[in-house]
N, C-alpha and C positions, 0 to 999 in steps of 0.2 A: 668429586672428591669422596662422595659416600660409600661411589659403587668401590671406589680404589680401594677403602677402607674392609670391605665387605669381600671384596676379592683377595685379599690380602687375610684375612680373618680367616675363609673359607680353604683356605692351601695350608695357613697353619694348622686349622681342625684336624686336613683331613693329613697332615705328617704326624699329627699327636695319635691320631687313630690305626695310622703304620706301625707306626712303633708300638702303638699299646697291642698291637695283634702279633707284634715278630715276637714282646715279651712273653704275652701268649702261647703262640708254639712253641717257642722257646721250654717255655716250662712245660709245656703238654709232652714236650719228646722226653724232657728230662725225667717226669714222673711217670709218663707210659701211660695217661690217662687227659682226660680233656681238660684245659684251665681255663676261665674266664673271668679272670679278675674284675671284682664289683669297681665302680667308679670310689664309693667309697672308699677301700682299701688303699688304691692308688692315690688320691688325695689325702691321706693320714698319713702315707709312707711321704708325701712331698711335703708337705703343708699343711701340719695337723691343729695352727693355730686360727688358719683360715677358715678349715673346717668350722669350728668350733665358732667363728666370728657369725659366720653364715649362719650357722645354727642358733644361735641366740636371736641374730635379727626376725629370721624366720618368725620365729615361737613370739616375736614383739610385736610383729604385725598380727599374726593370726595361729594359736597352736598349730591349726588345720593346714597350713602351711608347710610346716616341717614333718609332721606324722600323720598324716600319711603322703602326702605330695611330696618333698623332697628325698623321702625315704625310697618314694619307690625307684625315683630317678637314681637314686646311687647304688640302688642294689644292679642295674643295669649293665652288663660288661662297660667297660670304657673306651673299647674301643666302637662300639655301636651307639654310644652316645655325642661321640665325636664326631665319626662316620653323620649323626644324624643332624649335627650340627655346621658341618660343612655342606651338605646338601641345604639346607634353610638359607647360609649365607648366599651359595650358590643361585639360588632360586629367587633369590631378593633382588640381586642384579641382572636376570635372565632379561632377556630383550625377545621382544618377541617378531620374529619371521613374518615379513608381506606376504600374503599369498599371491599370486601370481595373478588371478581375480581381482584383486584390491588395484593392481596397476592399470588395471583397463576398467576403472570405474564398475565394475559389475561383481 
């Protein structure tokens, strides 16, 4: 049931991480120059109360938490933080290959 959860997690990442790169070129063609929208950015333009909830929890458990640790994650494109997060999900559920050796006891 976890890994389903985990394989299911890791294909939405990596569709938020599509899109957040097609908006990307998108906008690089339109400005004529390179965009890479911060995670940040894109969570203010979605959800800028969430933001904000996150940010206060942060700062309740430990300042060090939110400046410099959650900061430097959001300054991060969003799409390579997704990309980095479907890769983690992916990797949680990997199964790993017999080798060929392990069948014959050696």
């Amino acid at each position: 049931m976890l890994s389903a959860i985990f394989r299911i997690s890791s294909f939405i990442c990596l569709a938020v991480a599509l899109v957040a790169g097609v908006l990307d070129l998108t906008r690089s063609i339109a400005d004529r120059a390179v965009v890479m929208t911060p995670l940040a950015a894109d969570w203010m333009r979605f959800s800028p109360q969430s933001l904000e909830s996150v940010r206060e929890a942060l700062t309740k458990v430990h300042p060090w938490l939110w400046s410099p640790g959650f900061e430097t994650l959001a300054s991060a494109p969003s799409r390579a933080v997704f990309a980095a997060l479907s890769l983690v999900f992916a990797a949680a559920v990997r199964t790993r290959k017999q080798r060929w050796q392990e069948n014959f006891g050696g």
